[in-house]
N, C-alpha and C positions, 0 to 999 in steps of 0.2 A: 566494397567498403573495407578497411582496416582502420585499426586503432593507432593513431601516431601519438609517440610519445613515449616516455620512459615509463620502465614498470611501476607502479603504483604499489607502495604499502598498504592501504587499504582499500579493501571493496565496499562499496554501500551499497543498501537494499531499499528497495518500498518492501512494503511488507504483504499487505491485502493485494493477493490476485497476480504476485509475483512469484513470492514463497509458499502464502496459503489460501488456500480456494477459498476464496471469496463469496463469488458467484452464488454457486453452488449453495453454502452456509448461509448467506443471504435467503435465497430463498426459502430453503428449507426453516427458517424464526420469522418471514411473514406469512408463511403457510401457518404457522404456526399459532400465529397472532389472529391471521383472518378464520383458522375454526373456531374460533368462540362468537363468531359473526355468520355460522351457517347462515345460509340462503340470501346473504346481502349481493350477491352474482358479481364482488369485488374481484376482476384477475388479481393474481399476486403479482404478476410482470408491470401490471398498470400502479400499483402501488409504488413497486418499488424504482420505477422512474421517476414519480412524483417526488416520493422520499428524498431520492438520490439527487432531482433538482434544490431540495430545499434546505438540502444537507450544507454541500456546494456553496450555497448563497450564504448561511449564517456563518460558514467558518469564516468568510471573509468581511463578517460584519463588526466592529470594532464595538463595545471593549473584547477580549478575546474570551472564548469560555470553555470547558471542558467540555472535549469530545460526548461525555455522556449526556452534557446539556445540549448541545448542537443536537447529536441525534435523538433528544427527546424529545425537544420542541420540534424537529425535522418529521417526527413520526408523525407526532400527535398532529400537527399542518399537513401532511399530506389523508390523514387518514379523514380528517375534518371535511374536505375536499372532496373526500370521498362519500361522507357520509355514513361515517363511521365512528362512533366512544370510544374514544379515546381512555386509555386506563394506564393507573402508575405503572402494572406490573406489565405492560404491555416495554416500554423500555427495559426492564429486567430479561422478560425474553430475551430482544434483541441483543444487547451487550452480554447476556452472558452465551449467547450462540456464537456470537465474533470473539471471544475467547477460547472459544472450544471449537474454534476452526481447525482441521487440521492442516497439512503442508500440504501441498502436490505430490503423486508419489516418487520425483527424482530427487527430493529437494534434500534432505538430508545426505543424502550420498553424495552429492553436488556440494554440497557447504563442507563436508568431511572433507572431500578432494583438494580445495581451493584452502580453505584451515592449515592443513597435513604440507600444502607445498609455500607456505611462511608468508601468507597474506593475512592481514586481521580484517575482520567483519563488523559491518554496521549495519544497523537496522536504522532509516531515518522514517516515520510515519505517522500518520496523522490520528494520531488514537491519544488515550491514555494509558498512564503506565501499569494499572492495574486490571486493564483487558489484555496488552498484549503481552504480558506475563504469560499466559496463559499458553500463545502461541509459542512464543518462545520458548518454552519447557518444551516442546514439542519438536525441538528441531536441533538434537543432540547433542547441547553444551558446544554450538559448533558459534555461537557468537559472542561477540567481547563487548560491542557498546549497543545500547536501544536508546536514539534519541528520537523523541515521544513530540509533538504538538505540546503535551502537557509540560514538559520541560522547555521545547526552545517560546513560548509562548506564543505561536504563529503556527497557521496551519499552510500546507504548499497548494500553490505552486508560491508561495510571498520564497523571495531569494531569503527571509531571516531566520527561516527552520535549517538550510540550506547553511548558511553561513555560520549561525549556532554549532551545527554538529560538526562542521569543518574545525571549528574553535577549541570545541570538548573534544574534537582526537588530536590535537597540534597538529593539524595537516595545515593543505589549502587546495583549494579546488582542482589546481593542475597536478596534484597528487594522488588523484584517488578517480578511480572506474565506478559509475554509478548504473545500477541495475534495476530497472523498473518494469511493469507492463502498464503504468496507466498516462495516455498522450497527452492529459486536458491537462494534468498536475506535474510529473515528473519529465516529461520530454519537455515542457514548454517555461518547466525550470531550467533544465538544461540548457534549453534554446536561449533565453536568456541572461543564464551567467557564464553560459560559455563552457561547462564541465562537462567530459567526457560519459558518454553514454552508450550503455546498453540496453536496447530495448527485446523481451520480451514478448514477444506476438502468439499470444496464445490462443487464438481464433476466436475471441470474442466477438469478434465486430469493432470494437473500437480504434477505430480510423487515426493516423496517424496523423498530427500538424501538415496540415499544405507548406507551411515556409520553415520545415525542420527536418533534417535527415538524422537519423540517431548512426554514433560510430558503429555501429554492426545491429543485426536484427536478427533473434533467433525463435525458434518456438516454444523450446523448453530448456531448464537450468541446465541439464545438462551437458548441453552443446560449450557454456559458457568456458570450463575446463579443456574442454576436447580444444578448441578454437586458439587458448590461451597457448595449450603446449605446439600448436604451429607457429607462434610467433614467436617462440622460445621464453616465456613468464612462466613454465611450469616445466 
């Protein structure tokens, strides 16, 4: 696989479970949420599929709503399901755990590198702008634009979060290399509008589209540099 095409001014990102450990901070806020439920025999893995189905389905339910309503009503539906009370502060948990995610440890040095050799950076993801603030402090002044759900008012894989932040950098899609690890939202965006892609594969499990091949596939960010200076972008 190589990347065809001219070099791109900007890079863009997903943000959760590309740049910052997701996973991980996930679990560790429904661990969190499920000890004040000792002895309910609730897995946290069983929750947070539930969740994660339910999450999934209202972003794309119309009218659109802030990510912290998505994942309230997303929690408080799986936890119900579960058999579990639901509590206001039990969303607090969560969102302020996903703002205090921190990066992967290449990620910063990787964003320095690609920064340093006259590429601008975007964050495009499906949050709001007052959680991933949080993240983004976190990941050394090394990004120029964060477009938010809450901003393009559509959450991905919809092409209009997608074509919003193409809009807010004056690009357009055959200008710019898009850098994800998640298949169901950002490959099958790609797959769909046609924009060049980097996929991410960080052994999660998450299986890549049957009918999408992403332009390269790496493990961790920082192959994305290393890769870029053999085809001469860096």
């Amino acid at each position: 696989m190589t990347i065809k095409g001219a070099k791109p001014e900007w890079l863009t990102f997903d943000c959760y479970g590309t740049l910052i450990q997701w996973d991980e901070g996930l679990l560790a806020a429904v661990e969190k949420i499920l000890a004040r439920h000792s002895g309910s025999g609730v897995d946290p893995g069983t929750l947070i599929e539930i969740y994660d189905k339910y999450e999934h389905e209202l972003e794309q339910m119309p009218p659109h709503r802030s990510f912290r309503n998505v994942a309230g009503t997303g929690l408080r539906m799986a936890m119900e399901e579960l058999g579990l009370a639901y509590e206001p502060s039990d969303i607090e948990i969560l969102t302020s755990s996903i703002a205090a995610m921190p990066p992967f440890p290449e990620v910063v040095d990787a964003l320095g590198e690609l920064k340093r050799s006259g590429f601008k950076l975007c964050i495009i993801s499906n949050t709001d702008d007052d959680i991933i603030e949080g993240n983004v402090a976190q990941m050394g002044g090394h990004i120029d634009r964060v477009i938010s759900a809450q901003r393009a008012q559509a959450y991905k894989p919809s092409w209009e979060i997608f074509e919003y932040a193409h809009w807010a950098m004056s690009t357009t899609k055959n200008d710019i290399v898009h850098v994800c690890a998640s298949p169901h939202l950002d490959l099958a965006a790609a797959r769909d509008m046609g924009f060049r892609c980097i996929w991410i594969n960080r052994g999660t499990g998450r299986k890549p589209l049957d009918d999408y091949t992403p332009d390269q596939e790496f493990q961790t960010l920082d192959r994305v540099p290393e890769y870029f200076r053999t085809i001469g972008w860096m």
